[in-house]
C-alpha positions as CSV (number, residue, x, y, z in Angstrom):
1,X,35.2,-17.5,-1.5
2,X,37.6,-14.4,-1.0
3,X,38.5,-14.5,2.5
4,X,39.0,-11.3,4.0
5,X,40.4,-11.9,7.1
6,X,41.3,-15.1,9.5
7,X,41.8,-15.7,13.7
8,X,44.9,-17.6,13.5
9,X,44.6,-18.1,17.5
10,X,40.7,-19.1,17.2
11,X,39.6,-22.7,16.8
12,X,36.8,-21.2,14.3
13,X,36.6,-17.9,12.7
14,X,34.1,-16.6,10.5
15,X,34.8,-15.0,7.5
16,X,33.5,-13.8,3.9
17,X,30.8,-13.2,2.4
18,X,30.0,-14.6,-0.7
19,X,29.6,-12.1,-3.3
20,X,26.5,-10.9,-4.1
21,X,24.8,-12.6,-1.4
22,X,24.6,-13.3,2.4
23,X,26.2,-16.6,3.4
24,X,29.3,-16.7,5.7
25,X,32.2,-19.0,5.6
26,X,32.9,-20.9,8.9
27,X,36.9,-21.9,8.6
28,X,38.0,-24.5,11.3
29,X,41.8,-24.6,12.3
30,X,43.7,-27.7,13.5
31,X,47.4,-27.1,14.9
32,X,49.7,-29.5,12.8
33,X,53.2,-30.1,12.8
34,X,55.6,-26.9,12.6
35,X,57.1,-26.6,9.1
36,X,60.4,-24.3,9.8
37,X,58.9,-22.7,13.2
38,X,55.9,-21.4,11.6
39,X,52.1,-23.4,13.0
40,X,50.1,-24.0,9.6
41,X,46.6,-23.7,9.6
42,X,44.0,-27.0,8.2
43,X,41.5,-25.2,6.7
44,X,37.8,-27.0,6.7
45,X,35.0,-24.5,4.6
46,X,31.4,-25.2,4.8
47,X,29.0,-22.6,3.9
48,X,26.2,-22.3,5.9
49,X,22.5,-21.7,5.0
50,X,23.2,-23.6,1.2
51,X,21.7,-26.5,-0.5
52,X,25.4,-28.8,0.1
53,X,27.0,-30.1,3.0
54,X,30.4,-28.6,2.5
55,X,33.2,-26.6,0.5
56,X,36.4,-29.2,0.0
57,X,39.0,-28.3,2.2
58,X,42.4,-27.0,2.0
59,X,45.5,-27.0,4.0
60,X,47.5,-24.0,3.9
61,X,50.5,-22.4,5.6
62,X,49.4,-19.6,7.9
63,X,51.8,-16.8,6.1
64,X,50.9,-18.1,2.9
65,X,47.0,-17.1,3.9
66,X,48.1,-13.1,3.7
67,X,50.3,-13.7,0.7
68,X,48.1,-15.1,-1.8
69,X,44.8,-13.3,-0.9
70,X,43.1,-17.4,-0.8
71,X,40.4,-18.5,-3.1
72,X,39.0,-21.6,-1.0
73,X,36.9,-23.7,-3.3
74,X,40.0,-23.1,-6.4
75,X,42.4,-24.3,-4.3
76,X,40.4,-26.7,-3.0
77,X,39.4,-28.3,-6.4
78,X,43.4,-27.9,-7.2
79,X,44.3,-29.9,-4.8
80,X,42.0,-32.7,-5.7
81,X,43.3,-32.5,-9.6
82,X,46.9,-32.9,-8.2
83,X,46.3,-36.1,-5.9
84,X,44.6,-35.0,-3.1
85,X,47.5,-33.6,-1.9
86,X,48.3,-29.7,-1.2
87,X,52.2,-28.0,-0.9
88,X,52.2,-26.2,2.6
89,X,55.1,-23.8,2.6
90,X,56.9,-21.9,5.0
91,X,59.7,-19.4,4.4
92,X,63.2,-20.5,3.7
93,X,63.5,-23.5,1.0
94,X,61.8,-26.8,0.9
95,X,58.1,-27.4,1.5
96,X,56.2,-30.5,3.2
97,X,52.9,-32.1,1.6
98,X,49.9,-32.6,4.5
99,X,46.9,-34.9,3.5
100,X,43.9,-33.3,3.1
101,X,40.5,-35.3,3.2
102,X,38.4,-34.0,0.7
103,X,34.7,-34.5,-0.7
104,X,34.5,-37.4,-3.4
105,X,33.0,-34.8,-5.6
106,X,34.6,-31.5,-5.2
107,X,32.0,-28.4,-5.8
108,X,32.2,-24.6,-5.5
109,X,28.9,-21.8,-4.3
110,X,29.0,-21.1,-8.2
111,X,28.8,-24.6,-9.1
112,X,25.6,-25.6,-7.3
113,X,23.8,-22.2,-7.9
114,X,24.0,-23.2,-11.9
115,X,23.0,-26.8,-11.4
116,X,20.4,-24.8,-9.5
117,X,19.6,-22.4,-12.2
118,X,19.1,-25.1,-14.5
119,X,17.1,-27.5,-12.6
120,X,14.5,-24.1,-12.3
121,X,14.6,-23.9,-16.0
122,X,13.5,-27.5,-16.8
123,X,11.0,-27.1,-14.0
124,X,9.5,-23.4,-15.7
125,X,9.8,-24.9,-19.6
126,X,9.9,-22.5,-22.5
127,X,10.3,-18.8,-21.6
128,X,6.8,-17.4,-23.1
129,X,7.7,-14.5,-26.1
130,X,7.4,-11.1,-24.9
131,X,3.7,-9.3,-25.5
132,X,3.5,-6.9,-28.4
133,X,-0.1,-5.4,-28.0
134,X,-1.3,-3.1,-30.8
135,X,-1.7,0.8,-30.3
136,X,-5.0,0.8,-30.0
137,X,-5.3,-2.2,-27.3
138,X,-3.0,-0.1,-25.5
139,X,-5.5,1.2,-22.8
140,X,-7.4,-1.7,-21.7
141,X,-3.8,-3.7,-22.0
142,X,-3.1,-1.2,-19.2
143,X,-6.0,-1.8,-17.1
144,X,-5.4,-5.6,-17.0
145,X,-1.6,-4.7,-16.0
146,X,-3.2,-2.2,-13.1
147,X,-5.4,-4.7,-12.2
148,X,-3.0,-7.8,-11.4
149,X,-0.8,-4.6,-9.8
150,X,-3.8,-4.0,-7.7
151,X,-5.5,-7.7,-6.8
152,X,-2.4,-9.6,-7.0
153,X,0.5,-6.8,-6.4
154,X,-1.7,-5.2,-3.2
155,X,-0.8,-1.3,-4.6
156,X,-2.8,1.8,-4.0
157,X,-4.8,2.1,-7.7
158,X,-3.6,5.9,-7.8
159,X,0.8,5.0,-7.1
160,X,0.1,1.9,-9.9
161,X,-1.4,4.3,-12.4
162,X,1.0,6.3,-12.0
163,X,3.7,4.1,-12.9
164,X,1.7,2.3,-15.6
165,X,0.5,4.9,-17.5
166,X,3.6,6.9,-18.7
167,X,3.5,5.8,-22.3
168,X,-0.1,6.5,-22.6
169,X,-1.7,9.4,-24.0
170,X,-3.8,12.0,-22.0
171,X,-7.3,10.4,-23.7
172,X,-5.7,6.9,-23.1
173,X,-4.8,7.4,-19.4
174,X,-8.2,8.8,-18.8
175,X,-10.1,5.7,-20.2
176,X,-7.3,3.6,-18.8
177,X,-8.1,5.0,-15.0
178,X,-11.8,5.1,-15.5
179,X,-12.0,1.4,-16.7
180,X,-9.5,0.4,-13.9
181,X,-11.9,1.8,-11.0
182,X,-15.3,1.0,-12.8
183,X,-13.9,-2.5,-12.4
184,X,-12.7,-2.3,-9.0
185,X,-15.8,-0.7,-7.7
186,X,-18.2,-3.4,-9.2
187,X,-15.6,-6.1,-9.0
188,X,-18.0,-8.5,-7.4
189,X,-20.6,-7.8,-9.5
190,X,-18.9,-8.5,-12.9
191,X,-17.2,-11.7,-11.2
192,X,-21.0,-13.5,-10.4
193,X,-21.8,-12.4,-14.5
194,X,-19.1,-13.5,-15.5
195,X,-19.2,-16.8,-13.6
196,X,-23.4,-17.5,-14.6
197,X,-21.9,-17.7,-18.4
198,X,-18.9,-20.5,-17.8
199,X,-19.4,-24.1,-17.3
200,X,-16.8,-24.4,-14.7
201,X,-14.9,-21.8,-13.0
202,X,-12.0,-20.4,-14.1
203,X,-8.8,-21.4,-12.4
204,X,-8.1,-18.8,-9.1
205,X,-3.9,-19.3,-10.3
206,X,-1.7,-16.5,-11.3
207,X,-1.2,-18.1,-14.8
208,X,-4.8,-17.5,-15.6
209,X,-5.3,-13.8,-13.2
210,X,-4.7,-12.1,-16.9
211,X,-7.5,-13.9,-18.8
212,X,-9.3,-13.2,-15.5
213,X,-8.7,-9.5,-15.5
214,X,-9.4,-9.4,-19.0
215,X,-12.9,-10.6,-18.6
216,X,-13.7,-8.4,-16.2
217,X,-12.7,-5.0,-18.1
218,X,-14.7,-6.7,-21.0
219,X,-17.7,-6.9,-19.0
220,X,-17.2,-3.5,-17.2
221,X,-17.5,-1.9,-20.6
222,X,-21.1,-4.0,-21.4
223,X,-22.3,-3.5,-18.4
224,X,-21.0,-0.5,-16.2
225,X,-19.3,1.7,-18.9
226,X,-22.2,1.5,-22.0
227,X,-19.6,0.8,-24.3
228,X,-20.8,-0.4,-27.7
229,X,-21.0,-4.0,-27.9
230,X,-19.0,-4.6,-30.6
231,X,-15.7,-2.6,-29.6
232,X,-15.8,-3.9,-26.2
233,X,-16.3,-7.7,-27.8
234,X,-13.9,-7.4,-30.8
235,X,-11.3,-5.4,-28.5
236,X,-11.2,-8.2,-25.9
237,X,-10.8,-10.8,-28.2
238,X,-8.0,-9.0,-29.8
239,X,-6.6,-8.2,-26.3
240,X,-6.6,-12.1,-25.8
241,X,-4.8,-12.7,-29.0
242,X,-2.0,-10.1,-28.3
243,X,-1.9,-11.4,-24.8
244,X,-1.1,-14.9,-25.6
245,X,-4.2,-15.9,-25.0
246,X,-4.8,-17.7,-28.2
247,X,-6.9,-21.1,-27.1
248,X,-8.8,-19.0,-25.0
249,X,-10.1,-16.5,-28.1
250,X,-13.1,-18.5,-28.5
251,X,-14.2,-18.6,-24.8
252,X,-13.6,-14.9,-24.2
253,X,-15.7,-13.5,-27.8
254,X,-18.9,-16.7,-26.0
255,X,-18.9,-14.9,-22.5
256,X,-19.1,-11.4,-23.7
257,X,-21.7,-11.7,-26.4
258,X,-23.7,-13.8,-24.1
259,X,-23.0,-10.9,-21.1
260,X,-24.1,-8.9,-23.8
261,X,-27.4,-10.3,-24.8
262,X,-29.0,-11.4,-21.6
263,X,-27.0,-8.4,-19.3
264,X,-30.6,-7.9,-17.7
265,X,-31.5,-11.7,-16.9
266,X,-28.0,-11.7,-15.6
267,X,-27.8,-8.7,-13.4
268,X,-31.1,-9.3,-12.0
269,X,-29.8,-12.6,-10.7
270,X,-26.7,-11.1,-9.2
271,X,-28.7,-8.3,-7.7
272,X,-32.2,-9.6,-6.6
273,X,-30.7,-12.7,-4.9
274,X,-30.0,-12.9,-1.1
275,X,-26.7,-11.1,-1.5
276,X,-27.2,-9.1,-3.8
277,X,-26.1,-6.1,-1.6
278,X,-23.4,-7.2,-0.7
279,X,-22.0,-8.5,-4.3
280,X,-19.5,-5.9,-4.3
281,X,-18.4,-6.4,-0.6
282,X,-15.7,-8.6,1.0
283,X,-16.8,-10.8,3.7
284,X,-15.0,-9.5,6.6
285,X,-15.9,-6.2,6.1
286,X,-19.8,-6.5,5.4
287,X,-19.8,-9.2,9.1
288,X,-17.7,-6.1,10.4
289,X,-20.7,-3.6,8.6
290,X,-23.9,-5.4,10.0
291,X,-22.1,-5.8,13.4
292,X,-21.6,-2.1,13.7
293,X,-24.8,-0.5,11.8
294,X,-27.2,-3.5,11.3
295,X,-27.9,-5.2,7.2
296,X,-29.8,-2.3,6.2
297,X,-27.7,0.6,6.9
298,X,-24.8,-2.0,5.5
299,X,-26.5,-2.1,2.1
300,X,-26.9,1.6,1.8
301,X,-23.0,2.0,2.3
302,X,-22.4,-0.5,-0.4
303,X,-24.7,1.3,-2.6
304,X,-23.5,4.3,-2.0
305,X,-19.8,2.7,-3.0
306,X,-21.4,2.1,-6.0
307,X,-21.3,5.4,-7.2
308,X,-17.9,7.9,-7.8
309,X,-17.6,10.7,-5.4
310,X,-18.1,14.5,-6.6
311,X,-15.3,16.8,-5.9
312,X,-15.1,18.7,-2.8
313,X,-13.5,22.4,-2.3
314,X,-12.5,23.9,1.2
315,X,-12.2,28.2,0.3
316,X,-10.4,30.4,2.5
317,X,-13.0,32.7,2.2
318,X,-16.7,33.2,0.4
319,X,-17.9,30.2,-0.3
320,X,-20.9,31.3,-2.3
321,X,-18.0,33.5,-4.7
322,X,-16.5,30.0,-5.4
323,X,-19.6,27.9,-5.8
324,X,-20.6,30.3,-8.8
325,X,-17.0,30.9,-10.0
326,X,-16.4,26.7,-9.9
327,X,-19.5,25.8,-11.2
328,X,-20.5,24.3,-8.0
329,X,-23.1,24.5,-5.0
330,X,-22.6,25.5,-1.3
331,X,-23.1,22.3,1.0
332,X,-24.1,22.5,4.9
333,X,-20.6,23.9,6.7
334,X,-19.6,25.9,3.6
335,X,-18.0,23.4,1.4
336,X,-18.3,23.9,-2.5
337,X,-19.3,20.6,-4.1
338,X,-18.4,20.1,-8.0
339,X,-21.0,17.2,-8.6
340,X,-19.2,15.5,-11.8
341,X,-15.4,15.5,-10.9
342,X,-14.1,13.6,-14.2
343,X,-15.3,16.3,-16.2
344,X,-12.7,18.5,-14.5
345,X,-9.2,19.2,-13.9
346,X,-7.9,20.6,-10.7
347,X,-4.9,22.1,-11.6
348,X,-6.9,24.3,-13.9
349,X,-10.0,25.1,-12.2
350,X,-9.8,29.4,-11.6
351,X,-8.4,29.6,-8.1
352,X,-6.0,26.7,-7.9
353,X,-2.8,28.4,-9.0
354,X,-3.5,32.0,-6.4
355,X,-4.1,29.5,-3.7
356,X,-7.8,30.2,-2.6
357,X,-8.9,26.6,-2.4
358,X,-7.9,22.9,-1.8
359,X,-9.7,19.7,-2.5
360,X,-10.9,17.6,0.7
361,X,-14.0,15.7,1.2
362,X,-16.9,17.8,3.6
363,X,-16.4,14.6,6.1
364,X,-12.7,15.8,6.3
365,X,-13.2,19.5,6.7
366,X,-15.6,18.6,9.9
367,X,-12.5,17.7,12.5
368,X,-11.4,21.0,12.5
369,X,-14.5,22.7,12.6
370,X,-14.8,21.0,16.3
371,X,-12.1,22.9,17.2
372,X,-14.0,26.0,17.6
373,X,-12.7,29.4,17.5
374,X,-8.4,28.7,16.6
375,X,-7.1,32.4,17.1
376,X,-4.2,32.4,18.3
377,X,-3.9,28.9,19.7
378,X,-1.3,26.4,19.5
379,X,-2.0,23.5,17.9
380,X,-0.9,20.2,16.9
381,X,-1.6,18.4,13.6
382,X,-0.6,14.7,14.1
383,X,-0.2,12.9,11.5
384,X,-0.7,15.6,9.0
385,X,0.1,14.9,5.5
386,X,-0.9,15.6,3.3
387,X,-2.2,18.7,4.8
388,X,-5.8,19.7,3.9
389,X,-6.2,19.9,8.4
390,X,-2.8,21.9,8.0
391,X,-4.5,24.5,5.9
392,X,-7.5,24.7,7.6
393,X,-6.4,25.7,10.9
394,X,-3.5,28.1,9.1
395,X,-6.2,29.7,7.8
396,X,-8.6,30.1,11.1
397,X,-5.4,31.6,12.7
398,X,-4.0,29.1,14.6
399,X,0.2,28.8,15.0
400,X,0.3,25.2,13.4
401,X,3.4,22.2,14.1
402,X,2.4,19.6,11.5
403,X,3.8,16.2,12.6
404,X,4.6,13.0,10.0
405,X,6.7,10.0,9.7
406,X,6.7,10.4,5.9
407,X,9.2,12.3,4.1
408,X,7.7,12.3,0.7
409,X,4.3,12.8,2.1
410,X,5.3,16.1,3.6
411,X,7.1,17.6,0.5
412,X,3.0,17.5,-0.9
413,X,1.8,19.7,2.5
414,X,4.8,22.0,2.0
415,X,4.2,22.2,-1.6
416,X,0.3,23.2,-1.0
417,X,1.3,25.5,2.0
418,X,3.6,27.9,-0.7
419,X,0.8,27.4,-3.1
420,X,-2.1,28.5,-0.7
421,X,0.1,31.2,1.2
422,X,-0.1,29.7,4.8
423,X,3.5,28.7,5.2
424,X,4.1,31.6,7.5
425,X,1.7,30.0,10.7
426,X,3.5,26.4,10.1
427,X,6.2,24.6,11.5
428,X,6.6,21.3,9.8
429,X,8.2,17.8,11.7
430,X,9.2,15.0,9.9
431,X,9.0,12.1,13.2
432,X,7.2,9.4,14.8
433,X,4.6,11.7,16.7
434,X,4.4,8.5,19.3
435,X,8.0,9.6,20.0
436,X,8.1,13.3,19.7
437,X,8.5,15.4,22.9
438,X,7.0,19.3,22.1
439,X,9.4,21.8,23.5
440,X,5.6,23.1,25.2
441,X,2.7,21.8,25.2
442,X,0.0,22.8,23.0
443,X,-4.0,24.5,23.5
444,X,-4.7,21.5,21.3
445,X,-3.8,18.6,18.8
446,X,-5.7,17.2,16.3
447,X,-5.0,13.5,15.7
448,X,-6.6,12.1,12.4
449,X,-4.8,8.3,13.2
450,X,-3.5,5.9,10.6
451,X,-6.6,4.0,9.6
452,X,-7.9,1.7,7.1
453,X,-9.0,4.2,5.4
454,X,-12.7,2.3,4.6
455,X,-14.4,5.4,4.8
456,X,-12.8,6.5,0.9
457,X,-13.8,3.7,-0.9
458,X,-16.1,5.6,-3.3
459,X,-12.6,7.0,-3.9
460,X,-10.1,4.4,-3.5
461,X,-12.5,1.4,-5.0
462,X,-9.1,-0.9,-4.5
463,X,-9.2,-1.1,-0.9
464,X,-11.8,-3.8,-0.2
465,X,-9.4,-6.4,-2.1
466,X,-6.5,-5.1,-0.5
467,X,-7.3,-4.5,2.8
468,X,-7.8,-7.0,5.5
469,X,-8.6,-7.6,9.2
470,X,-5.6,-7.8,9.6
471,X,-4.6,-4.4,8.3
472,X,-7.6,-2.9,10.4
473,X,-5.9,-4.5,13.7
474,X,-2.6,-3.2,13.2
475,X,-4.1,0.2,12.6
476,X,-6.1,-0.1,16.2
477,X,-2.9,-0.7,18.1
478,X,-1.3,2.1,16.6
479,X,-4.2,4.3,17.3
480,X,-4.2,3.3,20.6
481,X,-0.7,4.2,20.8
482,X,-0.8,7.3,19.8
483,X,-3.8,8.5,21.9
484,X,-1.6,7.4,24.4
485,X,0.8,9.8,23.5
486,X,-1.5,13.0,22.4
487,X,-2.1,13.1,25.7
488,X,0.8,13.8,27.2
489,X,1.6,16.9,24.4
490,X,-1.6,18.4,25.3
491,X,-2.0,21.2,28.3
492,X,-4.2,19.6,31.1
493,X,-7.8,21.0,30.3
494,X,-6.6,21.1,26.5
495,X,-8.6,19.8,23.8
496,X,-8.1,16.6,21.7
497,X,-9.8,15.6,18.8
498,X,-9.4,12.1,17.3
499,X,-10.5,11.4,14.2
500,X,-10.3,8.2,11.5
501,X,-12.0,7.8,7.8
502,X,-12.5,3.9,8.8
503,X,-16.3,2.8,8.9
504,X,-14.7,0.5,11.3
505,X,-15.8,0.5,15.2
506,X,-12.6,-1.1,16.5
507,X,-10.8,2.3,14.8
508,X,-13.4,4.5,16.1
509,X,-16.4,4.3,18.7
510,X,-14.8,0.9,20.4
511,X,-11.3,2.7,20.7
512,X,-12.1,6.0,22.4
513,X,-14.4,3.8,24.7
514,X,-11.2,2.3,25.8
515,X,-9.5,5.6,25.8
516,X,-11.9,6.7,28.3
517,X,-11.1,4.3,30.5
518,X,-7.5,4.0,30.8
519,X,-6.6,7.6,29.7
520,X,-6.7,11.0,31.9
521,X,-9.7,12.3,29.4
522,X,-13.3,12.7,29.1
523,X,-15.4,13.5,26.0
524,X,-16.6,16.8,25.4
525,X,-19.9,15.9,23.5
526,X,-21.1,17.5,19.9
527,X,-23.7,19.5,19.7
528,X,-26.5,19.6,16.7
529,X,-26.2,23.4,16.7
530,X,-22.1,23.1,16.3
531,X,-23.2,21.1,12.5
532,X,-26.4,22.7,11.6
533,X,-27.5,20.6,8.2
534,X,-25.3,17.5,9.6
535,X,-27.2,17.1,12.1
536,X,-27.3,13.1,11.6
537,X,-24.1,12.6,12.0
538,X,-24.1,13.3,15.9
539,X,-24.4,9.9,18.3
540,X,-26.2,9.9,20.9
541,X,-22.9,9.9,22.8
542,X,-22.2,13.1,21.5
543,X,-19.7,11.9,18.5
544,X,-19.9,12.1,14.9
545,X,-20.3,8.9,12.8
546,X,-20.3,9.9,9.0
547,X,-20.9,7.4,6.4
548,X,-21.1,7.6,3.0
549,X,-24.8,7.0,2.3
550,X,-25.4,10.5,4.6
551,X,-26.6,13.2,2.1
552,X,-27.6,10.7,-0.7
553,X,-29.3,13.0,-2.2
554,X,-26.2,15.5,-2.9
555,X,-23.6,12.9,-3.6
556,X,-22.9,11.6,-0.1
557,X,-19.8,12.0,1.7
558,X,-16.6,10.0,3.0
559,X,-17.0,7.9,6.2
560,X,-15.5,9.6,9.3
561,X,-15.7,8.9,13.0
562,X,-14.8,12.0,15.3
563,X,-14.3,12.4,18.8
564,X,-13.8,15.5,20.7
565,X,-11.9,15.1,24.3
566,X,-10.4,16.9,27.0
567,X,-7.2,15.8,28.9
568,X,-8.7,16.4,32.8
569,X,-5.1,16.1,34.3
């Protein structure tokens, strides 16, 4: 251990680090007879927080400490080679040998971390031969690998297909991505197939989440994607093969050929049973479902997850121009829907690249709305990013200060405010908004909170398996917090409006109930009139509750919960 510096008037002093990692040295000094006028130091090394009672000690001269820039355990195991004895000089001639007790077996940090290394090694076996999956496996390869990122990894689909699919081709990427959420978004489903055509279960390990995920994107294909039965058979099998998955070949060609034959008998038993609407739902968040909007409106979310969401357009201007132009239809409000968004590209739709559009869901678009007539009023976007509020009160006229935590997450609202032409009305904040003190307070601030963000499932089909209760109570406090601080940035008689796209109550109806009560605020109810074709929407205490079964018959829409308030003091 390189010692870097010693307390020659301390009984202990700490010092070191052992390179590379975090442990401290702890060296203990005992005063011993003056060799020549100079005090020697005994020096004791143990290292703390590691898997052996102690370093052998050495003795050594206190001058001697500086001049040789000490290696502890060397010396140490030095002195055991020469007799258990150590020199201990001091200037001048001559030198006197001190005693030092050692440990019967001497042993150094590097020492124990190979014996360590190797005990793991004989405990692992055999390192397993790297995977070398043919070209034209390639794509479903990938959605196993974006699945264990996803179920086992807890990533957002969209940040592990993005680093997952670099080496893929634009057709494979797109099948890739599409196989990846079909599978997500029926997960349960395809599990309860899957399990009808084993004996016994399959093993709920991390060895076997592979073969698992491999099943599953086999089944997708038979059942949810209409691929033909003998490329999504022979492909799997292959995929086993190239995965290592040899002894398993045979089990994986019976279950898909049997999914394939009897996918009616089978789907009908998953579906008509007693839970078969909620085959695709977690637990804890179809309990939190019925609690909040009774079994049957539960099922009709689920179903409604089912499906993939269109594509949704907020225009500056002339919505019925860009419904034609897009190849879309006007919905109640004035957003244009594009009903089949994988058969588009965004970036090169007419009117991305002048900036006369942005994409965000008509559930989205509604906060703002609330807001009424934004001329000339200063307002507060709170956690803004990435920005399609931003631009739509830019572009109603208000003088805009867009406020979030995350860096990266902003660079995406600056980069769509120079592409849309509305940088000039925005002042953008990277801070903690619970934190940040406005130089004046604003007309009003729109807070759309940190939330679970169950509302988006349809688009984010990952987050029922990586979300929890936990995640959903975090997000409450910190909604609660910063209500708590809104309030305060906001003109008395100003207007808040607090928003979330959770289909949780705890983030929504339940926490401005509570906001009510301890905050200086009172509600300032919805009317029908304010969201004519919404109109079911509206509570009966005057708020909106969105969900994603509302206009079923146009494609839905994302689950929000909106309140609008007023600070009264």
């Amino acid at each position: 251990l390189p010692v870097s510096s010693v307390e020659t008037a301390s009984t202990t002093a700490r010092v070191g680090r052992v390179p590379g990692g975090g442990h401290h040295t702890t060296l203990t000094t005992q005063h011993v007879t003056p060799v020549h006028g100079v005090r020697p130091l005994v020096v004791a090394a143990r290292a703390e927080n590691f898997h052996m009672r102690e370093i052998p000690a050495a003795a050594i001269a206190g001058p001697g400490l500086q001049a040789w820039g000490v290696l502890v355990p060397a010396i140490a195991a030095l002195c055991y080679a020469l007799g258990r004895y150590l020199p201990v000089y001091g200037p001048g001639s001559g030198s006197r040998v001190v005693p030092v007790d050692l440990l019967s077996q001497p042993c150094s940090m590097a020492a124990v971390a190979a014996e360590k290394s190797k005990a793991n090694k004989k405990q692992k076996g055999p390192k397993r031969p790297k995977v070398t999956v043919p070209p034209d496996l390639m794509a479903r390869y990938g959605a196993v690998q974006l699945l264990n990122d996803v179920l086992l990894g807890k990533k957002p689909l969209e940040i592990a297909f993005e680093q997952r699919a670099t080496g893929l081709d634009s057709r494979d990427r797109g099948f890739t991505f599409a196989l990846t959420a079909a599978t997500l978004r029926h997960l349960g489903l395809l599990d309860a197939v899957v399990e009808q055509c084993l004996n016994k279960p399959l093993s709920k390990s991390k060895k076997t989440q592979s073969l698992r995920n491999l099943l599953r994107i086999g089944a997708a294909q038979l059942l949810i994607l209409d691929t033909p039965p003998h490329a999504a058979v022979d492909t799997s099998v292959r995929l086993a093969e190239a995965m290592q998955y040899e002894g398993m070949k045979k089990l994986v060609n019976a279950i898909l050929r049997t999914i394939d034959r009897q996918k009616e008998t089978l789907l009908a038993k998953c579906r008509d049973g007693p839970d078969g609407a909620r085959v695709n739902v977690p637990d804890w968040l179809w309990d939190d479902w019925v609690r909040s909007y009774h079994a049957d409106v539960a099922a009709a979310i689920a179903q409604a997850h089912a499906r993939e969401a269109p594509l949704d357009i907020t225009v500056k201007t002339d919505p019925a121009k860009w419904a034609e132009a897009l190849g879309g239809v006007v919905l109640p409000t004035g957003t244009v829907r594009i009903a089949d968004a994988s058969a588009v590209t965004v970036t090169q739709l007419p009117g991305f690249e002048e900036g006369e559009w942005w994409v965000q869901d008509i559930a989205a678009s509604l906060p703002v709305k609330l807001l009424g007539d934004l001329k000339g009023k200063k307002v507060a976007d709170v956690c803004a990013a990435p920005g399609g509020k931003t631009l739509q009160l830019a572009a109603a006229g208000a003088t805009v200060l867009a406020i979030d935590q995350a860096e990266k997450r902003l660079q995406r609202l600056r980069e769509n405010l120079k592409r849309t032409g509305l940088e000039g009305s925005v002042a953008v904040v990277c801070s903690d908004a619970a934190e940040y003190k406005p130089p004046e307070l604003f007309d009003m601030v729109l807070l759309d909170a940190p939330c679970s963000a169950t509302g988006t499932i349809r688009r984010h089909p990952e987050l029922p398996w990586t979300k929890s209760i936990d995640d959903v109570e975090y997000c409450e406090k910190l909604q609660a917090k910063l209500l708590a601080a809104v309030v305060k940035q906001v003109k008395v008689g100003g207007i808040i409006v607090y928003c979330t796209c959770s289909l949780q109550s705890g983030e929504g109806s339940k926490q401005v109930e509570r906001a009510l009560k301890e905050l200086p605020l009172q509600r300032w109810k919805i009317k029908k009139e304010e969201l004519e074709g919404l109109e079911n929407v509206i509570t009966s205490a005057g708020d909106v509750r969105s969900l994603p079964s509302h206009l079923d018959g146009q494609g839905g829409m994302d689950g929000f919960y909106i309140a609008r308030l007023q600070r009264t003091k």
